[in-house]
BAVO-120324 format. One record per residue (C-alpha): residue in three letters; chain; x, y, z. Coordinates in steps of 0.1 Angstrom, whole numbers. Layout:
REM residues N
VEXLO    aa   ch       X       Y       Z
VEXLO   ALA    A       X       Y       Z
...
This chain:
REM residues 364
VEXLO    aa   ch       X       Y       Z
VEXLO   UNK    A     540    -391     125
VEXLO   UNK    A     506    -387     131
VEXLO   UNK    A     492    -347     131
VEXLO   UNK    A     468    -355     163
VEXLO   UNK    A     480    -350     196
VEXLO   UNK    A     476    -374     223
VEXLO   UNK    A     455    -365     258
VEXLO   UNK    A     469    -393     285
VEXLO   UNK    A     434    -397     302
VEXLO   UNK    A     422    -422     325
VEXLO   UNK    A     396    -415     346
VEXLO   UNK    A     413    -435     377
VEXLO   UNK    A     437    -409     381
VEXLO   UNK    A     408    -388     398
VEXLO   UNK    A     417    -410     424
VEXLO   UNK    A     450    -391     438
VEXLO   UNK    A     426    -376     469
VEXLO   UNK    A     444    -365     499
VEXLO   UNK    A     410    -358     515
VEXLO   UNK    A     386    -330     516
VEXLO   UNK    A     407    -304     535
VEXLO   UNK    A     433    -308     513
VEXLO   UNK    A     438    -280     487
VEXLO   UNK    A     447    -307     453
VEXLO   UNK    A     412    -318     453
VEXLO   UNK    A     411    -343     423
VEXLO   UNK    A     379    -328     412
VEXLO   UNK    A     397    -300     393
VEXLO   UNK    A     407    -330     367
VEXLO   UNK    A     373    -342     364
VEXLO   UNK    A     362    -307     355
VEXLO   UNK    A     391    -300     332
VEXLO   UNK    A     380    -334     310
VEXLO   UNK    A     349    -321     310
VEXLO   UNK    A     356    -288     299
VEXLO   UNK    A     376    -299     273
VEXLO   UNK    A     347    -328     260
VEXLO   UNK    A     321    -296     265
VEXLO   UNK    A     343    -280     236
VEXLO   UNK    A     344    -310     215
VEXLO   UNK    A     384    -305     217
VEXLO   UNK    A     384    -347     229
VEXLO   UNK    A     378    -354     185
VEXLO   UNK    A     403    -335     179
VEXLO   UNK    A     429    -354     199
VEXLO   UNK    A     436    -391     205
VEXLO   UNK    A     421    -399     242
VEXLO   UNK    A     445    -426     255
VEXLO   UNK    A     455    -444     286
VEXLO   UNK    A     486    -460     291
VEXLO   UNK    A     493    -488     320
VEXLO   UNK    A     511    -477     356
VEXLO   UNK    A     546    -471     355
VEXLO   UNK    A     562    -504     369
VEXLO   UNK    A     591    -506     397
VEXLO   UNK    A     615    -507     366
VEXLO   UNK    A     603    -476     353
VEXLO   UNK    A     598    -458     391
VEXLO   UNK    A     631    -463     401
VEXLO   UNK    A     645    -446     370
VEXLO   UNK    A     639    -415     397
VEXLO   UNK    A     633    -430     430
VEXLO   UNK    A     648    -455     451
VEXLO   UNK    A     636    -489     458
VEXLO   UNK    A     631    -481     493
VEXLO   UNK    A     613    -454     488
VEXLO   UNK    A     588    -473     462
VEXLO   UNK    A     586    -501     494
VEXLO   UNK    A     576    -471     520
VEXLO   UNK    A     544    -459     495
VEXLO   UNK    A     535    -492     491
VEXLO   UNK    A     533    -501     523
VEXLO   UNK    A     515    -463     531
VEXLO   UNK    A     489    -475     504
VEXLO   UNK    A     478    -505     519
VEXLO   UNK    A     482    -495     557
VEXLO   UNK    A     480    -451     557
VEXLO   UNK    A     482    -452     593
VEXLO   UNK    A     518    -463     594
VEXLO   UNK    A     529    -437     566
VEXLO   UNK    A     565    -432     574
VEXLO   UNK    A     568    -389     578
VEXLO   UNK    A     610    -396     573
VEXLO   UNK    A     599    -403     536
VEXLO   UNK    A     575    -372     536
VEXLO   UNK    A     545    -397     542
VEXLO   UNK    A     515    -390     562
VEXLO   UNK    A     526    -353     563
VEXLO   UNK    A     504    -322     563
VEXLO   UNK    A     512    -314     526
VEXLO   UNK    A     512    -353     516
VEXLO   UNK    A     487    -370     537
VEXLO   UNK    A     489    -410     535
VEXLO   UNK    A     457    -428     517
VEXLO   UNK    A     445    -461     505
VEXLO   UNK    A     458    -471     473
VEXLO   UNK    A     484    -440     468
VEXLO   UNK    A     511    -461     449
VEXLO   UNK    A     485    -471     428
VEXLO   UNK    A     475    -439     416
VEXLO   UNK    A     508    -423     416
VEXLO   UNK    A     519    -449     392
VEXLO   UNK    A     490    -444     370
VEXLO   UNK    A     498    -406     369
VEXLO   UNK    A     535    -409     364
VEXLO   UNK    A     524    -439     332
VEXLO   UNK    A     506    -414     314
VEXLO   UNK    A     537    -393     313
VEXLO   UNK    A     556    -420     302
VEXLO   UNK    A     539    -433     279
VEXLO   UNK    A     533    -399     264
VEXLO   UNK    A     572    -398     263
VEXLO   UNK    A     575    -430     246
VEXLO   UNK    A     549    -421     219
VEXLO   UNK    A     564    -390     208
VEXLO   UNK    A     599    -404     208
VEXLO   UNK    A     586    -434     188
VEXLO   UNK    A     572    -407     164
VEXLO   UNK    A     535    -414     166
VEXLO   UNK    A     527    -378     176
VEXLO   UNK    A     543    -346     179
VEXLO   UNK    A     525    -334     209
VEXLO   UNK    A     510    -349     244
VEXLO   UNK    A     493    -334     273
VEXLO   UNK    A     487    -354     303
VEXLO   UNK    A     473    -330     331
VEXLO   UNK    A     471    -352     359
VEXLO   UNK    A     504    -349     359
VEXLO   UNK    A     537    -321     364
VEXLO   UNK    A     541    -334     399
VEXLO   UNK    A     573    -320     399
VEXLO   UNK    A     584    -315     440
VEXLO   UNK    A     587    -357     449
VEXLO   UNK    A     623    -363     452
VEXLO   UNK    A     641    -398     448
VEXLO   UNK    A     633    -407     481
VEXLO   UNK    A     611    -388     492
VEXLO   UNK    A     573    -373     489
VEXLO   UNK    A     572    -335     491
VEXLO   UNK    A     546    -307     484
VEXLO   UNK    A     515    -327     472
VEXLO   UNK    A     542    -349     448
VEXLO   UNK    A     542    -388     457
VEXLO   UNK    A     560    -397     421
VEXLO   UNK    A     578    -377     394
VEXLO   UNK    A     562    -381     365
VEXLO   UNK    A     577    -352     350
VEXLO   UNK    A     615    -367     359
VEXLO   UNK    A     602    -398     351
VEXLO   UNK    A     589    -390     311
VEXLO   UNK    A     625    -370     310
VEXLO   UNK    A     640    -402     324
VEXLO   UNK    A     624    -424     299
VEXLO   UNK    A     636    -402     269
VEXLO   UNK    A     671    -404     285
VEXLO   UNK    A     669    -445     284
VEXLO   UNK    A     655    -445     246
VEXLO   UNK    A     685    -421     236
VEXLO   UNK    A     678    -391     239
VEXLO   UNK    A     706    -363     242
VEXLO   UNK    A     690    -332     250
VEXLO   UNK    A     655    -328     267
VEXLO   UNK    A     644    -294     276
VEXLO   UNK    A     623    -290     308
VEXLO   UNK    A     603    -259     313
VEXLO   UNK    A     584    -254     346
VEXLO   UNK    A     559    -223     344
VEXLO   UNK    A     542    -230     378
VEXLO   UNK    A     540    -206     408
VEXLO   UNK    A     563    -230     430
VEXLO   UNK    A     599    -239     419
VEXLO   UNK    A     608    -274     397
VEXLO   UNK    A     628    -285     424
VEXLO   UNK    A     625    -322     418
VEXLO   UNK    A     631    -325     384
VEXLO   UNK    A     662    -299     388
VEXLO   UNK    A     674    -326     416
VEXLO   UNK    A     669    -357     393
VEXLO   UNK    A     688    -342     362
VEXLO   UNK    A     716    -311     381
VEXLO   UNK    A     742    -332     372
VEXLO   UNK    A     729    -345     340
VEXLO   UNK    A     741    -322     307
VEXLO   UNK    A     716    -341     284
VEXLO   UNK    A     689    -317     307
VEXLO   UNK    A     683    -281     304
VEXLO   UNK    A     656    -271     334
VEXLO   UNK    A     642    -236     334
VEXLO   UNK    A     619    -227     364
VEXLO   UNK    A     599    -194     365
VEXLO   UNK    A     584    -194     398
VEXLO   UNK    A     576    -173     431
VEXLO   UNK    A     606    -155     447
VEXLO   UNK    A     608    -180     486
VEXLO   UNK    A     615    -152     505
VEXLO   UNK    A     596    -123     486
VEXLO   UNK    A     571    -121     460
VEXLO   UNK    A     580    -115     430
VEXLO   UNK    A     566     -91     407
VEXLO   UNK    A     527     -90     400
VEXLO   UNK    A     527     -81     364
VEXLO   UNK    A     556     -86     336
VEXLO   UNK    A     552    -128     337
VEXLO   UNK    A     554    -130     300
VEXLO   UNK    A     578    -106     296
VEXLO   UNK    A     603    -127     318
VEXLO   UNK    A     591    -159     300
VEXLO   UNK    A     603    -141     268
VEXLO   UNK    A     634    -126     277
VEXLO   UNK    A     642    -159     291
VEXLO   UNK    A     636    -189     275
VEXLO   UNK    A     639    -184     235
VEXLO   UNK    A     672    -178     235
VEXLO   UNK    A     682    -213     258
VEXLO   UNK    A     657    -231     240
VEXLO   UNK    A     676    -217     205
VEXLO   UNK    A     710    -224     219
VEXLO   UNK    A     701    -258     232
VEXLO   UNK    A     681    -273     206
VEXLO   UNK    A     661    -299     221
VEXLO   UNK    A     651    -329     212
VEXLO   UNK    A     622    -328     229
VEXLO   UNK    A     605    -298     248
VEXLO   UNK    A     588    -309     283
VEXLO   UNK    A     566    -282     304
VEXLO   UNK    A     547    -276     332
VEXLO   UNK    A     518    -254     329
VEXLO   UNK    A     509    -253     365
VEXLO   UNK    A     474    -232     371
VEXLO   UNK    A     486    -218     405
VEXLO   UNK    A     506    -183     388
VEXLO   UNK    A     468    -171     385
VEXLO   UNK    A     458    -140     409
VEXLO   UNK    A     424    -161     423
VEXLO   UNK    A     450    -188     433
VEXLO   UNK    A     452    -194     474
VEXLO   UNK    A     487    -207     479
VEXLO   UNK    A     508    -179     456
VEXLO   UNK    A     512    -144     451
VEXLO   UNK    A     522    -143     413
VEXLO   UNK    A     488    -125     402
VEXLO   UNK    A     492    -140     370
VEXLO   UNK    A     456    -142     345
VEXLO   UNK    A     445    -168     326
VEXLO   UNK    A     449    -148     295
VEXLO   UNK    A     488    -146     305
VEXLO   UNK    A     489    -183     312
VEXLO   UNK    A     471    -193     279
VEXLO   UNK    A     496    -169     260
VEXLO   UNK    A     527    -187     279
VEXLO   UNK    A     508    -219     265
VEXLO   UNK    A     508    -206     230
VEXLO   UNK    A     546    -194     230
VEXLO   UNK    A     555    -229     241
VEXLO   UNK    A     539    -250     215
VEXLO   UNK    A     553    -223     191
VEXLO   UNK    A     590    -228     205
VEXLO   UNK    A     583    -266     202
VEXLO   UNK    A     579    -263     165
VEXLO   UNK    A     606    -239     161
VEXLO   UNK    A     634    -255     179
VEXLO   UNK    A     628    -290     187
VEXLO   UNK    A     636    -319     165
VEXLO   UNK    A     599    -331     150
VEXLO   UNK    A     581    -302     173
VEXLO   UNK    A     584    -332     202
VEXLO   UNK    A     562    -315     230
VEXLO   UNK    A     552    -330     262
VEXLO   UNK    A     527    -308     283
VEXLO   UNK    A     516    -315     316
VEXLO   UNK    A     495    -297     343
VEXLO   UNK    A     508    -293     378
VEXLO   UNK    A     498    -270     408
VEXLO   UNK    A     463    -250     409
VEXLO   UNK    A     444    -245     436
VEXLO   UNK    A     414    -222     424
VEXLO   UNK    A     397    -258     414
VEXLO   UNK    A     366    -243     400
VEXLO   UNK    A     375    -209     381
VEXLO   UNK    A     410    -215     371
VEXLO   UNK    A     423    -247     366
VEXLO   UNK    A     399    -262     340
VEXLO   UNK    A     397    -234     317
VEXLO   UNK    A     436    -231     320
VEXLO   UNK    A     441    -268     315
VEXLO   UNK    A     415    -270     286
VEXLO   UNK    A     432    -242     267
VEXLO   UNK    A     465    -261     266
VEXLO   UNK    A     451    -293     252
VEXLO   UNK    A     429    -268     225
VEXLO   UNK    A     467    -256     211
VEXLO   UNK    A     481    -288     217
VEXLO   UNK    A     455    -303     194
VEXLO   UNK    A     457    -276     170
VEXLO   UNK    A     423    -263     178
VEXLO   UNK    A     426    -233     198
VEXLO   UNK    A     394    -225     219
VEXLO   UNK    A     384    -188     214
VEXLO   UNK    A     388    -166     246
VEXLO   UNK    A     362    -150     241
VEXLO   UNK    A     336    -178     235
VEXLO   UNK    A     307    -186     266
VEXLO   UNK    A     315    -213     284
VEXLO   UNK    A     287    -245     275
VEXLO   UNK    A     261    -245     299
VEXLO   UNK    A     264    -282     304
VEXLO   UNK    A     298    -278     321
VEXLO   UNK    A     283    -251     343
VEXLO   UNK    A     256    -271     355
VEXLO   UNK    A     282    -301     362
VEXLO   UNK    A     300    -274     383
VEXLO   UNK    A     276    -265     402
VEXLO   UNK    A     262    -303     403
VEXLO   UNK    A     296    -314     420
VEXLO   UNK    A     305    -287     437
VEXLO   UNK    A     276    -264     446
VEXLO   UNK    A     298    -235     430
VEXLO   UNK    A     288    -214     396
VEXLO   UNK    A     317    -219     373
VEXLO   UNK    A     329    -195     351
VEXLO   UNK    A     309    -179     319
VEXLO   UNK    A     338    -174     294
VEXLO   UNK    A     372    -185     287
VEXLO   UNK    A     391    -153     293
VEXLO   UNK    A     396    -133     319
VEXLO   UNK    A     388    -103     298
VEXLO   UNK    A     426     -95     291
VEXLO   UNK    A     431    -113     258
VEXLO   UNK    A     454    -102     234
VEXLO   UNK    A     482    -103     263
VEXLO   UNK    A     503     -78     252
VEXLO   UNK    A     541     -75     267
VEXLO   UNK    A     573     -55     260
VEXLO   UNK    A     598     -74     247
VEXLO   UNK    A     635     -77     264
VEXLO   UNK    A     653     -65     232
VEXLO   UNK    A     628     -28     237
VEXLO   UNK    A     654     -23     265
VEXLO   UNK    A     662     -30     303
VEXLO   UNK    A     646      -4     332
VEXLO   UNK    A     670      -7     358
VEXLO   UNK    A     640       5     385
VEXLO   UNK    A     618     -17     374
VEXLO   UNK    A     620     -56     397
VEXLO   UNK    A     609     -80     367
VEXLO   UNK    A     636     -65     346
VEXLO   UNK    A     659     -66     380
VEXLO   UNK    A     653    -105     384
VEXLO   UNK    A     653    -111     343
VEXLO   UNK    A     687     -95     344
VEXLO   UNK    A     700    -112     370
VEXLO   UNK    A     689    -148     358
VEXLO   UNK    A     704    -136     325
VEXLO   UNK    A     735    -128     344
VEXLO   UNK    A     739    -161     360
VEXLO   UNK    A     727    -186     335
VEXLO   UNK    A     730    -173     298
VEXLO   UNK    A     772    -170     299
VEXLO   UNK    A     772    -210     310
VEXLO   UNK    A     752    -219     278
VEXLO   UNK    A     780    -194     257
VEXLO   UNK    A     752    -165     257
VEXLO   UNK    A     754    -129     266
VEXLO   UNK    A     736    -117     290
C-alpha cells in the first residue's frame, strides 16, 4: 500500500454550475485546488483523475429512468422534468449536467476502488459528498450520489462493513436512503436540528461522545465522510455557528479514527455543502487534504499571497490572511467528564445515545 494519499482532481468538475444566483458556485473548487497547490500540499499527494462513472456504475444508486431524465435535462434544460427534482429552484437544469455529475460521482469511485485494491490508505475527492440525490430523484443541489455510489462500489467488491460519517450542516439523507436497510452500512449524520437550531457551541463535543464508540463497535472496513464546509458561523444557509478551527479538529479526529479502527486506515473523504465560497470553503477543504496527506498545514501560518490575489482576481473579494480562525487548539469536554442535564448539546447527545447506542449492543 502506498503511504501517499490520493486527491481525485479533474479540473472539469468546475463545471457543475447551476448559474450565478445559485449559492454552489463551482468556483469554491477552483479556489480550494489552488489553496492547497499554494501550500505545496499537491507533492505530497497523488493528483489523479479517474473516468465518469458509467450507467453500470450510476444505477448501483439510481434508477435507469432517472439516469434517462438527466440526460435528457443535459442536452435539452428547458424540458428538465421538476417530478424528478429537475429544473427546480435548488437544482436548476444545465447543459451538460449528466456529464459532470458523472465525473463527480467517478472520482468517488475510483477513490473507492483504489483504497480497496490497496494502493492507498486515504482519498479525498472534494467535488464530491453530494449526499441529498435520491435513487430517483435530484434534491438539494445533489444530481448523483457519489457518496452512495463509492459506498455502493465497496459493497460490489466485497466489502462487509463501510462506515459513513456525514459532518455537514444538512442531514445525509440520501446515503441513509440508499443503505437503511442495508446492515453492511453504518450512517452517522451530525447535522442542523429541521425544526430548531441546534446548539451553537459543543460541535465536537457531540462528534466525540458520538462516533468513537460506533466506529469501535462496528469496526469498519473502510471509513467514508463528509466534511461539508457549511457547519461554519459565516455560512448563509445554516445556523450551526461552527469555526474552522472546530471543523479542522473534526478532520483530524477522523483520520485518527480511520487508523485506529478501520482495517488498513481505509479512509475516503469528501467535501459537500459550503456556501461561504471565499472565506470558508477553501481553507476548510485544504486542511483536510494537508491530514489526509500526512502534511498538516499549520493554523496559524499566512495564507500565500498568490492565492489572495487569485481571489480577488476571480472574484473581486479579499480572501482570507491565515488558516485559523484564531481558535486553534479547539478545546472540548469530553462525554465521559459527565452529562449536564440543562445543558441542549448534552440533551440531544443523550438522546441520540438513547436511541442508537442500545441497537449496536452499547449503553447509552
Amino acid at each position: 500500500m502506498s503511504s501517499r494519499a490520493l486527491l481525485m482532481w479533474d479540473e472539469a468538475v468546475t463545471g457543475y454550475d447551476f448559474g450565478a444566483q445559485h449559492p454552489m458556485d463551482p468556483v469554491r473548487l477552483a479556489l480550494t485546488m489552488s489553496l492547497v497547490r499554494a501550500y505545496g500540499t499537491d507533492r505530497a499527494v497523488d493528483v489523479v483523475a479517474a473516468p465518469p462513472a458509467g450507467d453500470s456504475t450510476l444505477r448501483l444508486v439510481h434508477r435507469a429512468d432517472y439516469l434517462a431524465a438527466v440526460r435528457a435535462a443535459s442536452a435539452d434544460p428547458a424540458s428538465a422534468d421538476p417530478a424528478y427534482g429537475l429544473g427546480t429552484t435548488d437544482d436548476p437544469a444545465f447543459a451538460e449536467m449528466h456529464e459532470v455529475s458523472a465525473l463527480i460521482a467517478g472520482q468517488s469511485v475510483g477513490a473507492a476502488e483504489a483504497l480497496w485494491r490497496g494502493d492507498t490508505a486515504h482519498a479525498v475527492n472534494f467535488a464530491g459528498g453530494l449526499h441529498h440525490a435520491m435513487p430517483g430523484a435530484a434534491s438539494g443541489f445533489c444530481v448523483y450520489n457519489d457518496a452512495a455510489l463509492a459506498i455502493a462500489r465497496l459493497l460490489e467488491l466485497g466489502a462487509e462493513r463501510v462506515a459513513y460519517v456525514d459532518v455537514d450542516a444538512h442531514h445525509g439523507d440520501g446515503v441513509q436512503a440508499a443503505f437503511w436497510e442495508d446492515p453492511r452500512v453504518l450512517t452517522i449524520s451530525m447535522h442542523e436540528h429541521p425544526r430548531t437550531l441546534f446548539p451553537p457551541t459543543g460541535w465536537v463535543r457531540a462528534f466525540h461522545a458520538v462516533v468513537p464508540e460506533l466506529l469501535a463497535q462496528f469496526r469498519p472496513q473502510v471509513l467514508v465522510t463528509q466534511h461539508g464546509a457549511d457547519t461554519h458561523f459565516e455560512d448563509p444557509l445554516a445556523h450551526l455557528a461552527v469555526s474552522l478551527d472546530a471543523q479542522r479538529a473534526v478532520q483530524e479526529a477522523c483520520h485518527d479514527l480511520a487508523h485506529t479502527y478501520v482495517e488498513g486506515g481505509r479512509w475516503l473523504a469528501l467535501g459537500g455543502g459550503g456556501y461561504a465560497v471565499v472565506d470558508v470553503v477553501p481553507r476548510s477543504w485544504a486542511h483536510l487534504v494537508a491530514i489526509a496527506a500526512h502534511a498538516p498545514v499549520d493554523p496559524a501560518s499566512v495564507i500565500p499571497a498568490s492565492w489572495r490575489d487569485e481571489v480577488y482576481a476571480r472574484t473581486r473579494q479579499s480572501g482570507p490572511r491565515r488558516m485559523t480562525d484564531g481558535r486553534w487548539p479547539v478545546a472540548w469536554r469530553e462525554w465521559t467528564d459527565g452529562y449536564d442535564p440543562a445543558d441542549r448539546l448534552d440533551q440531544a447527545v443523550l438522546a441520540t445515545r438513547r436511541a442508537a447506542f442500545p441497537a449496536r449492543g452499547l449503553l447509552a
